[in-house]
C-alpha positions in Angstrom: -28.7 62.2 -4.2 -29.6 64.9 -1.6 -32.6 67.9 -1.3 -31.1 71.5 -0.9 -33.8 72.9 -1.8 -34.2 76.0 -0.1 -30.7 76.3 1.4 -28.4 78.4 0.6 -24.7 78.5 -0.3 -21.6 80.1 -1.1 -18.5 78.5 -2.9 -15.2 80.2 -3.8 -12.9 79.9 -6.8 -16.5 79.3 -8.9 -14.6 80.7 -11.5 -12.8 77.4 -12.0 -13.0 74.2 -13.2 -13.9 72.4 -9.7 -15.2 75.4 -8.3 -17.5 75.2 -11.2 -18.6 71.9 -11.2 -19.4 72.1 -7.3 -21.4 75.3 -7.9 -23.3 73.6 -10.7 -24.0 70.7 -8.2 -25.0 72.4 -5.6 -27.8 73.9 -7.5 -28.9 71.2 -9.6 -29.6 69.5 -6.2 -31.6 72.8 -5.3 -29.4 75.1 -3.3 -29.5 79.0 -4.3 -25.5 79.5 -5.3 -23.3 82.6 -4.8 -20.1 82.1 -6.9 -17.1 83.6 -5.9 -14.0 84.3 -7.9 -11.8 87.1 -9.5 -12.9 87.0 -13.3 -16.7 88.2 -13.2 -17.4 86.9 -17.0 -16.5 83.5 -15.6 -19.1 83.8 -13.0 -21.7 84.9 -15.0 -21.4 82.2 -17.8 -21.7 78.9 -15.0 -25.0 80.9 -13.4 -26.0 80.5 -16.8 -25.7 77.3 -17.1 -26.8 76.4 -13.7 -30.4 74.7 -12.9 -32.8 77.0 -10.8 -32.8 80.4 -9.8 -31.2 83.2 -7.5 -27.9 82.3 -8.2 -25.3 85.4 -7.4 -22.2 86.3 -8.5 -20.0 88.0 -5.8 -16.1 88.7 -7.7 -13.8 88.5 -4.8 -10.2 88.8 -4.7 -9.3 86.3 -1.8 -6.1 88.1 -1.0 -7.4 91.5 -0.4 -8.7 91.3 3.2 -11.6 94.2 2.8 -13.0 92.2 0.1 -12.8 88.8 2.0 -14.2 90.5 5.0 -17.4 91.9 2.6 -18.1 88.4 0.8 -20.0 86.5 3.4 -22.4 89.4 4.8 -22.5 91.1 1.0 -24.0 87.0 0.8 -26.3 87.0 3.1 -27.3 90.2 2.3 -27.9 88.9 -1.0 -29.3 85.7 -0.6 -30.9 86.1 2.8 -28.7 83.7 4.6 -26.3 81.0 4.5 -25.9 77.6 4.9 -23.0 75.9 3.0 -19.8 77.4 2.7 -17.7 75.8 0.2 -13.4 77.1 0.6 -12.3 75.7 -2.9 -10.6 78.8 -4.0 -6.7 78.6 -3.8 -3.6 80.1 -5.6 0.3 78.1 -6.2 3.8 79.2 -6.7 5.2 76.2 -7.6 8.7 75.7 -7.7 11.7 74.7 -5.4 10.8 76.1 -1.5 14.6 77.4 -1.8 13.7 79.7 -4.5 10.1 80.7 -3.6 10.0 84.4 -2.1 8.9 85.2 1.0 5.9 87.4 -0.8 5.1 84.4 -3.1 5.3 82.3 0.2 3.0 84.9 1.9 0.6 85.1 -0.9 -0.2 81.5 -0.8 -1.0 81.3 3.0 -3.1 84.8 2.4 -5.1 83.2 0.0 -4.9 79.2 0.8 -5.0 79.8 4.5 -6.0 82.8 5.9 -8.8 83.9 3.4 -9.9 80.5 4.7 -10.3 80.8 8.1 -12.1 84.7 8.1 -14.2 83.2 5.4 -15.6 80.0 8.0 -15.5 82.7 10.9 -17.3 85.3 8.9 -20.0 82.8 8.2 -20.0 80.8 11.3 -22.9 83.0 13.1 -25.3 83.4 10.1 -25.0 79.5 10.0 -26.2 79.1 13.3 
């Protein structure tokens, strides 16, 4: 495959089933993982049964902007830097658009969207 060894990287919704399985990837191909999510017992059973060392968990509620804000330097500060940023993390309200509430509508672009965006912004200088 690929040599990440040494790099660092940071992947949201880690907590889930693809989240997960990228987190796991990334560090079986070297890469020191932080895994994000919102159920911290999740977290902690992938880092242990990811290959290598340093892994992180960092439980972040996506659609509370303080914590979105905090993940990527509470990262680097953690891991030293950071190289990969992986968005996977993402909520639904699934049903009919006619019946969705403008809260559930809001909630989804919050987390989907704009967590998103100040996530690759936050990150965008330490990657450089």
């Amino acid at each position: 495959m690929f040599d990440l060894t040494g790099m660092t990287a940071l992947v949201t919704g880690a907590s889930g089933g693809i989240g997960s399985e990228i987190a796991k990837s990334l560090a079986a191909q070297g890469a020191a993982v932080a895994l994000s999510g919102t159920r911290e017992e999740v977290l902690k059973d992938v880092m242990s049964q990811m290959a290598g060392e340093g892994h992180v968990a960092m439980p972040c509620n996506l659609s509370e902007s303080a914590e979105v804000d905090a993940l990527v330097p509470d990262t680097v500060a953690k891991l030293g830097k950071l190289d990969i940023l992986v968005n996977n993390a993402g909520i639904t309200r699934d049903g009919l658009a006619m019946r969705m509430s403008d809260e559930d509508f809001s909630d989804v672009i919050r987390v989907n969207l704009e967590s998103a965006f100040r996530l690759i912004r936050a990150a965008a200088r330490p990657m450089m």
